[in-house]
N, C-alpha and C positions, 0 to 999 in steps of 0.2 A: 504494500500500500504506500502511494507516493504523499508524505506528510512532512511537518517541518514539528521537530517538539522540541518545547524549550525548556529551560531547567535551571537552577543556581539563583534563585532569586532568596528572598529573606528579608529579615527585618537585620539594619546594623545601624551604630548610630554614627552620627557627621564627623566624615572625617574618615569615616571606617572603607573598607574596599567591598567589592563582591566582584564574581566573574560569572557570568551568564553565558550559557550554552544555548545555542542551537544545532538539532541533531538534522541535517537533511538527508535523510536516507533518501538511495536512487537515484542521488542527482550528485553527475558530473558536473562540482563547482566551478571550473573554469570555463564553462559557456550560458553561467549567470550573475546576476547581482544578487546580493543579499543584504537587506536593510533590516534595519534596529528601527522599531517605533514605540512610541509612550505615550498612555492614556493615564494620567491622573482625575482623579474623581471631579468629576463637573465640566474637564475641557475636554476638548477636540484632542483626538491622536497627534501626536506630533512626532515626525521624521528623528532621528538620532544618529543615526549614521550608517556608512552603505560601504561594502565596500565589491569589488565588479573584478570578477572573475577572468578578465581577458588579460590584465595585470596589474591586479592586485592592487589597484590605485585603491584610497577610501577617501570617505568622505563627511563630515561632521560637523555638524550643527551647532553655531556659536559658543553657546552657552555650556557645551561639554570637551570644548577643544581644549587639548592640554589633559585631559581631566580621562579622558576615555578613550579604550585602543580596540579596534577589533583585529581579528588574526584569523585566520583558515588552518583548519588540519582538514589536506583534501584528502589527505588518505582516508579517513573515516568520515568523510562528508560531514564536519560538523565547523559550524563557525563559534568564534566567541566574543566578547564584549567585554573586555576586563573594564572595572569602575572604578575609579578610587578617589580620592576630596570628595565625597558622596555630603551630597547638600540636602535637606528636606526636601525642597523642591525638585528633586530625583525622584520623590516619591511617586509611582502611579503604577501601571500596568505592562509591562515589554512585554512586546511581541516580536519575532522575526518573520521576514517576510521576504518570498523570491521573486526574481521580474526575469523573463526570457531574454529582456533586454540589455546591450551595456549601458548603464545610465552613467549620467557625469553630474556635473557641481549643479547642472541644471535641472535636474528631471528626479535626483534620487531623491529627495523629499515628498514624490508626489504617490501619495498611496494609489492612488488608479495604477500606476506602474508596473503594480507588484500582483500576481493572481493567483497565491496561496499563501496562506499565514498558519500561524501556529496558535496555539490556544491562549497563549500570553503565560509569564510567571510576574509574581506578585515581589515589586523591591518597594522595602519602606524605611525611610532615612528619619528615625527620633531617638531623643534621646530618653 
């Protein structure tokens, strides 16, 4: 079954790190993108970071630059998203998500992009 499942999420407090898994079984990573997005309670998902299979370029949204890395282990189809200065405002829902596409600085924020997502894991930044 072609699925994306994520994992590693938790409660840590500010300051703390976590690293998030995405497992993409079935899929040869290097003829896709895979993005990080985050729903915190009450707003809209928002984009986190992508990073595109053709090489390896990524890409990341303001507010977690410096702060967040993602990496490929293509051998086990699994991406990751290590976190760390983890701010309340981390706090919401990640999900991972694939797009057929290569996207770049322009496009990988746009959830239309992407046409399978994962169930989300749950990160919460208190102290």
């Amino acid at each position: 079954q072609v699925q994306l499942v994520e994992s590693g999420g938790g409660l840590v407090q500010p300051g703390g790190s976590l690293r998030l898994s995405c497992a993409a079984s079935k899929f040869h990573l290097d003829y896709y993108s895979i993005g990080w997005f985050r729903q915190a309670p009450g707003k809209e998902r928002e984009a986190v970071s992508c990073i595109v299979g053709r090489d390896w370029d990524t890409f990341y949204e303001d507010s977690v630059k410096g702060r967040f890395t993602m990496s490929v282990d293509n051998v086990n189809s699994t991406v990751y998203l290590q976190m760390s200065g983890l701010k309340p405002v981390d706090t919401g829902i990640y999900y991972c998500a694939i797009s057929g596409a290569y996207l770049d600085k322009n496009s990988y924020d746009d959830p239309r992009k992407y046409y399978l997502w994962g169930q989300g894991t749950q990160v919460t930044v208190s102290s």
